[in-house]
C-alpha positions in Angstrom: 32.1 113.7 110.2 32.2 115.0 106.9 33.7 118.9 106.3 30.4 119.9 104.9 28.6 118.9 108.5 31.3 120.6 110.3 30.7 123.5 108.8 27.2 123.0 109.6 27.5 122.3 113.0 29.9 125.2 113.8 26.6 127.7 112.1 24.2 125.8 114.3 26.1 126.5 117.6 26.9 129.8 116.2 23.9 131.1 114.5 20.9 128.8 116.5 22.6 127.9 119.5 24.2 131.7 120.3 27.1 129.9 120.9 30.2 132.6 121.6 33.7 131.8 119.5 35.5 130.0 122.6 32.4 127.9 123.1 32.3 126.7 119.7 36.1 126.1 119.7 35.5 124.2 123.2 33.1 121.8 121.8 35.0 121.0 118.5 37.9 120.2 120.7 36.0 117.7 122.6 34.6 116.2 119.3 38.2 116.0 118.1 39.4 114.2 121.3 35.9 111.5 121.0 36.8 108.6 120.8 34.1 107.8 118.6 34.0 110.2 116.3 35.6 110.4 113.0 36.5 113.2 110.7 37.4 113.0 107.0 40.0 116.0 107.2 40.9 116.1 110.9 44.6 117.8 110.1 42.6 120.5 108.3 39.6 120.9 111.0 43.0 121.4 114.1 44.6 123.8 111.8 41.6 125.8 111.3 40.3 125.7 114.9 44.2 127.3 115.7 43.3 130.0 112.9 39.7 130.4 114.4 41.2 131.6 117.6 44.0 133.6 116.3 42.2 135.5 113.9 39.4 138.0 113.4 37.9 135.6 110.6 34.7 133.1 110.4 35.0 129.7 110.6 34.5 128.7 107.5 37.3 131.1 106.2 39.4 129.3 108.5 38.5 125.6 107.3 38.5 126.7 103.7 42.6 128.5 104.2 43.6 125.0 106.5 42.0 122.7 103.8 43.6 124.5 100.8 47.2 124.1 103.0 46.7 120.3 103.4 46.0 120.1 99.8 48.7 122.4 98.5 46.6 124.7 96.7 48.2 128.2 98.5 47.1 130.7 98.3 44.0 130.6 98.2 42.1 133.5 96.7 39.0 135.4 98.9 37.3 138.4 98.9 37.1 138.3 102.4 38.6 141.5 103.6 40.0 140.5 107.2 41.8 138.1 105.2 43.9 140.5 103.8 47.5 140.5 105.5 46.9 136.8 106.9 49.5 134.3 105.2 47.7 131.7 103.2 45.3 133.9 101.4 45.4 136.3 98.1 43.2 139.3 98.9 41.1 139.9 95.7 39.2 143.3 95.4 35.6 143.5 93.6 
């Protein structure tokens, strides 16, 4: 599964679905433990599940921070202001 349809996915349950944060986080979990099912940044898609849960951010925040770690490219600038304070990210102001 690509990042781009995880992403997806995670708004679906989310957004269509009314899926609650634990929920979501519950049915990545068991995608991650599939058998048959592949993703193309798996390390990334753990770490920002663990964020998901620890933090007060969206999900996409999350993947975008674990994805930038696995690449090396911290910190990672956002104007997202619950990211401020949250190691990883570079709080920018507008």
């Amino acid at each position: 599964m690509s990042t781009s349809v995880v992403l997806e996915t995670e708004w679906m349950l989310r957004s269509v679905y009314g899926f609650a944060k634990d929920k979501v986080i519950a049915v990545f979990v068991g995608l991650l433990e599939a058998l048959e099912m592949t993703f193309q940044d798996e390390a990334s898609i753990e770490r920002a599940l663990h964020r998901y849960r620890e933090f007060d951010l969206d999900f996409a925040d999350c993947l975008h921070l674990a994805t930038a770690e696995t690449f090396g490219q911290l910190p990672l600038a956002s104007f997202e202001k619950k990211a401020r304070g949250i190691d990883g990210f570079d709080a920018l102001t507008a």
